[in-house]
Every structure is written in structure tokens, then in C-alpha cells.
C-alpha positions as CSV (number, residue, x, y, z in Angstrom):
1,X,39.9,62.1,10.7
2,X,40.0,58.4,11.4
3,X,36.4,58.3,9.2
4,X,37.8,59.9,6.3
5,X,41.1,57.6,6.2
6,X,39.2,54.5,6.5
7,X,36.4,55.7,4.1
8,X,38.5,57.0,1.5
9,X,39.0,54.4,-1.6
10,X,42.0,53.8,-2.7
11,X,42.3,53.4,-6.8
12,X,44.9,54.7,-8.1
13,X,48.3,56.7,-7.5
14,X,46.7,60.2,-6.7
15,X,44.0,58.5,-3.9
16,X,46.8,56.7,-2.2
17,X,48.5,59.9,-2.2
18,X,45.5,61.7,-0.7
19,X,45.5,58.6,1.8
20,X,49.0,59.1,3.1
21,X,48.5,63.0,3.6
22,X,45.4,61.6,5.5
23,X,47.1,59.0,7.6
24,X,50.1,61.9,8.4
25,X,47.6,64.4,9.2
26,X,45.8,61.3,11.9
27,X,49.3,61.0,13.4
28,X,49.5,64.4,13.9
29,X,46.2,65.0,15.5
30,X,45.3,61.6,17.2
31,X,48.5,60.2,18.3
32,X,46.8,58.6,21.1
33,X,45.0,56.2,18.1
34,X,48.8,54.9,17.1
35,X,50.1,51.6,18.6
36,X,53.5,52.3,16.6
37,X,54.4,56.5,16.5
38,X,58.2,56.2,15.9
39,X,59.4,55.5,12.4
40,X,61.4,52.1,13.9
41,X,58.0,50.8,15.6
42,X,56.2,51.5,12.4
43,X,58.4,50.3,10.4
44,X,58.9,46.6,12.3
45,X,55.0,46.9,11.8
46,X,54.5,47.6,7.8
47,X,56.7,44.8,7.1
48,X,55.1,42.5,9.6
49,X,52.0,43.3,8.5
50,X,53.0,43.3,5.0
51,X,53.8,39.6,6.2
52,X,49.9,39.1,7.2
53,X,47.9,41.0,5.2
54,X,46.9,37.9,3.5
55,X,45.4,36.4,6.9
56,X,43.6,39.7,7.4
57,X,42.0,39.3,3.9
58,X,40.7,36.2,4.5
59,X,39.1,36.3,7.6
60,X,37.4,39.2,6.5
61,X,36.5,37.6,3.8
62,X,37.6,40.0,1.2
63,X,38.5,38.2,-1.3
64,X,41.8,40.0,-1.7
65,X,45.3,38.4,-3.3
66,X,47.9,40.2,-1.5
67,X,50.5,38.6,-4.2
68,X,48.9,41.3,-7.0
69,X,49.9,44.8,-6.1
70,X,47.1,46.9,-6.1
71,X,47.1,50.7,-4.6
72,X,44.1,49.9,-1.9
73,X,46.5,46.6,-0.9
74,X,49.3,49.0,0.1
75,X,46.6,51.5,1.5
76,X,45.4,48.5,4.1
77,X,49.1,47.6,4.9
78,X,49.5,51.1,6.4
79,X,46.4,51.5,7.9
80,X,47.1,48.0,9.5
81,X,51.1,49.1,10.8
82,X,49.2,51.6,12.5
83,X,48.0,49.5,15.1
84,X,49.8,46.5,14.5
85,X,51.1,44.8,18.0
């Protein structure tokens, strides 16, 4: 499961939907792969990784502006407030 969510690209309205039933259905299966598995933890982690995406782009060298909205930004945010400590 965790291949297909982090393979999947993320375009456009109908892949991020795809990606969310994808990131529901990794919860559901692999809990044990969640840092944050209660809607208040992951939560507190979307927004602060919504606060650091930029950080994350940049050392990955993605060349990524995290001020333009782009589906695949929001995408990374909750792949990221999955693990986010």
C-alpha cells in the first residue's frame, strides 16, 4: 500500500482524490506505519507540517514553492502529517 501512495502522482482534483482513498485505506491496514492515528494528532500535524513543507522542499531539493497551491503540494502535506513528530 505504502508503494502505491507514495508512487501515485498527484495532478489534478481526481488523483488527489484517488490519493486520499489511498492514504484512508494505509491507515486502515498499516496503522502501525502512522506516527499521528487520531484526527487531533493528525491534525496538530497537517498544520505543522503545512508550516514546513517549504523546509522539506528544499532540502530535498525539489524545487517546489509551497506559496502556489498545487494538488501534489497538498498530496505531500498529508503524506508528511502522517509521520510528522
Amino acid at each position: 500500500m505504502d508503494t502505491q501512495l507514495n508512487e501515485l502522482i498527484v495532478k489534478d482534483r481526481q488523483t488527489f482524490i484517488k490519493f486520499l482513498d489511498l492514504l484512508h485505506q494505509d491507515l486502515l491496514q498499516q496503522p502501525q506505519n502512522w506516527e499521528n492515528k487520531t484526527l487531533p494528532d493528525f491534525l496538530e500535524a497537517l498544520a505543522r507540517y503545512t508550516e514546513d513543507i517549504q523546509g522539506y522542499y528544499d532540502n530535498t531539493n525539489a524545487n517546489v514553492d509551497a506559496e502556489k497551491a498545487a494538488w501534489s503540494t497538498f498530496a505531500d502535506i498529508f503524506k508528511g502529517a502522517k509521520v510528522y513528530e
